[in-house]
C-alpha positions in Angstrom: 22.6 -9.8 -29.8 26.1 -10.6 -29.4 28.2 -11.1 -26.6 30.6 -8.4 -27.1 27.0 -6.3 -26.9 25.9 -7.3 -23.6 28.9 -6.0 -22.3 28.5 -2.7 -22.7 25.1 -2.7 -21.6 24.2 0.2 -19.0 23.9 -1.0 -15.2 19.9 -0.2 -14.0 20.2 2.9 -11.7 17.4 1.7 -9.8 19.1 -1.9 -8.8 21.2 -0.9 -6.6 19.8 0.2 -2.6 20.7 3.7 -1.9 23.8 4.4 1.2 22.4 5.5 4.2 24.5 7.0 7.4 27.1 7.8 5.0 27.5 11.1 5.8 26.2 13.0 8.4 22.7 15.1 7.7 21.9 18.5 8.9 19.2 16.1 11.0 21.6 13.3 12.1 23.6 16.0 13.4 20.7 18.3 15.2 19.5 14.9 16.7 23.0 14.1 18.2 23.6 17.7 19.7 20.0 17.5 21.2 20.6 13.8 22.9 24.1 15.2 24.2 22.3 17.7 25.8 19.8 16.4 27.1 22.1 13.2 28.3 23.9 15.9 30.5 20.8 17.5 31.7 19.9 14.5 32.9 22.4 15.3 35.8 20.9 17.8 37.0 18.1 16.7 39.4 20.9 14.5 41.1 22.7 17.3 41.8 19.9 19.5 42.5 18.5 16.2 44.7 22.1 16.1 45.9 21.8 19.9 47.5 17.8 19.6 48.9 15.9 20.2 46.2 13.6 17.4 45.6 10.5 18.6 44.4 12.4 20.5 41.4 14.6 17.8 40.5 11.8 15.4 40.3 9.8 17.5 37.9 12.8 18.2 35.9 14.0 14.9 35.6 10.2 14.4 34.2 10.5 16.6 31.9 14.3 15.8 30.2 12.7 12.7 29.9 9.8 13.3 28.4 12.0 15.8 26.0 14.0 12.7 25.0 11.2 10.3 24.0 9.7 13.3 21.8 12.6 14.1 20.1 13.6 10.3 19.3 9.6 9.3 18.1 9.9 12.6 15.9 13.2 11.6 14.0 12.5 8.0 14.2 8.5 9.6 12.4 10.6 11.5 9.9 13.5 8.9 9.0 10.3 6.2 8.2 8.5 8.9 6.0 11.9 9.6 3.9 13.3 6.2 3.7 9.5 5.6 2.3 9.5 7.9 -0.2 13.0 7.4 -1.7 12.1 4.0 -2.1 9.3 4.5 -3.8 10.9 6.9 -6.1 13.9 4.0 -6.5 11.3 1.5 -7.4 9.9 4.3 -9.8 12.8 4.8 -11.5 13.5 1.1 -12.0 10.1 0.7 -13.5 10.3 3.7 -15.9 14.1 2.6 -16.9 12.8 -1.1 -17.5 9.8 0.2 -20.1 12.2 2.3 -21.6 14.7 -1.1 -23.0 11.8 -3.2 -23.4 10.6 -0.2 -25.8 14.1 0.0 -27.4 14.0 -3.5 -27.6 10.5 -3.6 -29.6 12.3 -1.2 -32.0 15.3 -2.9 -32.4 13.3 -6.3 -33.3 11.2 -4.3 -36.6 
């Protein structure tokens, strides 16, 4: 093959690693609404501690917490699963492109 050919040889699909956090998913977005939230429930038992109430603001501030860690080990669950799948599918790709020139390859050589 000549120079001038390799040229104008296709870039592989697959080579390149996909841009995450690019733009902002219907996800990322929930995620951050339910973190603000919960961030500023956080001030309630204070306030409620603040005006007497201590045996409510101490199961409250259980339970923001406890909402918090659920909702970040259930995206953090979710972002692993994708990311591991569109890999996959990436390195798929790849694969099926490279058989596909090493078959036009073989053709070109008979």
């Amino acid at each position: 093959m000549s120079p001038v050919g390799k040229r104008n040889k296709k870039p592989q699909r697959g080579s390149k690693k996909p841009q995450r956090g690019s733009r902002k998913t219907y996800t990322k977005k929930m995620m951050s609404r339910i973190i603000t939230v919960a961030l500023i429930d956080m001030q309630l038992p204070f306030v409620l501690a603040f005006l007497g109430k201590t045996n409510i603001a101490e199961t409250l501030g259980g339970l923001i917490v406890t909402e918090i860690i659920g909702v970040f080990l259930v995206y953090c669950a979710k972002s692993f699963f994708e990311t591991r799948e569109a890999e996959k599918n990436r390195i798929a790709e790849g694969q099926a492109e490279q058989q596909v020139e090493e078959t036009e390859e073989s053709e070109d050589i008979t």
